[in-house]
C-alpha positions in Angstrom: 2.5 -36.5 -42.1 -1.0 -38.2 -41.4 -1.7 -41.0 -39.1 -4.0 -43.7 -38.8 -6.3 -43.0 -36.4 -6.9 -46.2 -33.9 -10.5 -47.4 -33.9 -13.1 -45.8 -31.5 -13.8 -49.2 -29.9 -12.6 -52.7 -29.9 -12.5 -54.9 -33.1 -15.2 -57.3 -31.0 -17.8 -54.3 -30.6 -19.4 -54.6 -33.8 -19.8 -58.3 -34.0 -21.9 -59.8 -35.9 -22.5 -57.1 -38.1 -19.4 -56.7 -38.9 -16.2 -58.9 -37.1 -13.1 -58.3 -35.9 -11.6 -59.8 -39.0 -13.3 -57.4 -41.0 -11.9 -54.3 -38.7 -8.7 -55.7 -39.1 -8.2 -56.0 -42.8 -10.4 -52.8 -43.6 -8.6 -50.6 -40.8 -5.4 -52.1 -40.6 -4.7 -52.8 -44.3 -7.0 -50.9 -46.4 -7.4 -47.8 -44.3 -3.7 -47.6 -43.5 -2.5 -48.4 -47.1 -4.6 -44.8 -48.1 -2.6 -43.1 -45.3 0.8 -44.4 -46.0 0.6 -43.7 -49.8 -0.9 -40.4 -49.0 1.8 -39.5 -46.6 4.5 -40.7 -49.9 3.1 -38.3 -52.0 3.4 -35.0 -50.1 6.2 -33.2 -49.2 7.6 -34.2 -45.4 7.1 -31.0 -44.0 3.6 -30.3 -45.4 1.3 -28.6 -42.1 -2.1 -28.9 -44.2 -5.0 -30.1 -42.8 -6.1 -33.2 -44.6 -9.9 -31.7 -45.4 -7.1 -29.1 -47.4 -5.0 -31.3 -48.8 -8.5 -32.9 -50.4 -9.6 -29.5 -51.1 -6.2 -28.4 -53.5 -6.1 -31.4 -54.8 -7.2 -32.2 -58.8 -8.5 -35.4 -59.9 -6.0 -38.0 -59.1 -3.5 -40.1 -56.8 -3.4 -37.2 -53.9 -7.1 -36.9 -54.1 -8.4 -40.5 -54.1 -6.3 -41.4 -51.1 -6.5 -38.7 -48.8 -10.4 -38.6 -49.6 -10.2 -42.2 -48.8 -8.4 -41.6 -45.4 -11.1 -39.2 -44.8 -13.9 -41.2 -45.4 -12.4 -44.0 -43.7 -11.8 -42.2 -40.4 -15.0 -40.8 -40.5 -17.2 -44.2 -41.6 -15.5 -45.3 -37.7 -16.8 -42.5 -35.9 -20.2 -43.7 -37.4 -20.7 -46.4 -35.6 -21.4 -47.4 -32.3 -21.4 -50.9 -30.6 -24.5 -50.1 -28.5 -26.6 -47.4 -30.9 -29.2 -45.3 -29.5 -31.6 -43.3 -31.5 -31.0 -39.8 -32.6 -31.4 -36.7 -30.2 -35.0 -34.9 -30.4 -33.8 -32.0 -33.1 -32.6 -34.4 -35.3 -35.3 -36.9 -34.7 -37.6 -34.6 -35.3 -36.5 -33.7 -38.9 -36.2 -37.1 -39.9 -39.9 -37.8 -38.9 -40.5 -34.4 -41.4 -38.5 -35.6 -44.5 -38.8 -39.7 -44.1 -41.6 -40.3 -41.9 -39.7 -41.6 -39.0 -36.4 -44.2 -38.8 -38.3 -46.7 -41.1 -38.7 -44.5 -43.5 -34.8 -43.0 -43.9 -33.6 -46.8 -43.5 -35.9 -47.8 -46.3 -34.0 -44.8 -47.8 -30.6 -45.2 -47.1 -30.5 -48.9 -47.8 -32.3 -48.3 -51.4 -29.2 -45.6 -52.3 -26.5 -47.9 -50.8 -28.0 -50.9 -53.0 -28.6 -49.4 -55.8 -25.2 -47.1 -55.9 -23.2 -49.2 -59.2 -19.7 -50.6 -57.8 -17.6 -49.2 -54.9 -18.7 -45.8 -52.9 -20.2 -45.0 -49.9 -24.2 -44.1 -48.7 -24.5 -41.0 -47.1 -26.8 -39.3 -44.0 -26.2 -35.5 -45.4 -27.7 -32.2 -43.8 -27.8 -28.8 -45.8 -28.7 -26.4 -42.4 -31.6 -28.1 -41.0 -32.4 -30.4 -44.0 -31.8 -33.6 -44.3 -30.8 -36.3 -47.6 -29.8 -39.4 -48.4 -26.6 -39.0 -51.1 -24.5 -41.6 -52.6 -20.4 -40.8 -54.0 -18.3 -43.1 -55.8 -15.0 -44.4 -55.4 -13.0 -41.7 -53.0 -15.4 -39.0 -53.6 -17.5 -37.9 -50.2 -20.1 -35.5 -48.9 -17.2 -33.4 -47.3 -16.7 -32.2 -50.6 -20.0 -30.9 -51.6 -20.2 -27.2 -50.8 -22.9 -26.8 -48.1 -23.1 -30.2 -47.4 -22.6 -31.3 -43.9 -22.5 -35.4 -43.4 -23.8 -37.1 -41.0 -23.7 -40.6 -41.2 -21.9 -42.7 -43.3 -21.6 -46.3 -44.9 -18.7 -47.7 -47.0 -20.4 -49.5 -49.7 -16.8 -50.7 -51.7 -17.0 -54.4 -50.9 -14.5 -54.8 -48.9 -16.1 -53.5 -46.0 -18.8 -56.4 -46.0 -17.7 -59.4 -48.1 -15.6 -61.3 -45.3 -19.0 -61.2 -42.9 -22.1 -60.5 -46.0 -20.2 -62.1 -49.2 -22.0 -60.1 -51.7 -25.1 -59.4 -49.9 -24.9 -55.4 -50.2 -28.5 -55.0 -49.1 -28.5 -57.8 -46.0 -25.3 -55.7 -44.5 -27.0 -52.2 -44.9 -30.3 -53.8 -43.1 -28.1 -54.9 -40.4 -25.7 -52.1 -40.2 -28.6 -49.5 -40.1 -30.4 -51.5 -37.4 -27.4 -52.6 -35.1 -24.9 -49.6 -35.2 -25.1 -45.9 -36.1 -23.5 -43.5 -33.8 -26.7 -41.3 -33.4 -24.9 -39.3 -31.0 -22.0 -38.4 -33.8 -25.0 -38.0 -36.2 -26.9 -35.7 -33.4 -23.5 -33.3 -33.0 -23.0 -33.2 -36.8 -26.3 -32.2 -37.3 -26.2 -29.0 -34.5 -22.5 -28.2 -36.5 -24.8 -28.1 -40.2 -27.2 -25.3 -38.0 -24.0 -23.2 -36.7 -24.1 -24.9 -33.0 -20.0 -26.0 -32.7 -17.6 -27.4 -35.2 -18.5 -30.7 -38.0 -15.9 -33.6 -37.5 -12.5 -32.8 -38.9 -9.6 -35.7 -39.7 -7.6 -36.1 -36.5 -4.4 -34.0 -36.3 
């Protein structure tokens, strides 16, 4: 059986991009309702993974919730309350393929805006190369083949209309600004090149 994993910091640290109320309904209600219906729907003494349970599964109710646990549990480890810049390598290859932090913001806030209904913007690396992807619904980038995320943002509007109403492109300005984990993003990208293991749901 999966568990919810607690938050990587206190429901304050994010304030005011995104406040404690907010952490509370989207972790505590929204997050945990994906692991609790996920947990109803497979047998007690399944020892899977959860990146294997989402890799058996078809289309449907097994799928959409444990990719939504995963994406959840993930989208935490993104953030940061006090967010430094990325580390030289991958600095360095965002200067190559956006033209600096501008540049992939610009980026990334242009896919989150313009991705139709709920999803989530992606920070992906292939290897060393870097893109900017957008999924819908429960789909992720842990499910492209090849495809190594690195940062995320949850785009389904529950994750900013308590603090942003429906201002999708004023909470991706401030989100990218105020708090991506660059050091996640920095060990994610050195797992997409071979150098240690990507993130994997908490056992």
């Amino acid at each position: 059986m999966f568990k919810l994993p607690d938050l990587p910091y206190a429901y304050e640290a994010l304030q005011p991009t995104i406040s404690a109320n907010t952490l509370h309904f989207h972790h505590d209600k929204h997050h945990a309702a994906y692991v609790n219906a996920l947990n109803g729907l497979l047998p007690e003494d399944d020892s899977r993974s959860l990146e294997a349970v989402i890799a058996d599964a078809g289309p449907g109710k097994v799928f959409n919730n444990a990719a939504q646990a995963w994406n959840h549990a993930f989208f935490w480890e993104c953030m940061a309350p006090a967010s430094a810049g990325p580390g030289e390598a991958l600095a360095k290859a965002i200067d190559a393929t956006f033209g600096g932090l501008a540049g992939l913001k610009e980026k990334f806030v242009a896919e989150g805006v313009g991705h139709f209904g709920s999803g989530w913007a992606w920070l992906v690396a292939e290897g060393d190369k870097l893109s900017i992807i957008s999924t819908h619904d429960a789909d992720g980038a842990m499910t492209k083949p090849g495809v190594t995320p690195l940062l995320v943002c949850d785009v389904w509007e529950h994750a900013y209309y308590l603090d942003h109403q429906n201002n999708r492109k004023g909470f991706l300005e401030a989100w990218f600004d105020a708090l991506p984990n660059w050091a996640f993003a920095d060990a994610q990208y050195a797992a997409a090149q071979g150098q240690g293991e990507a993130w994997k749901y908490p056992v």
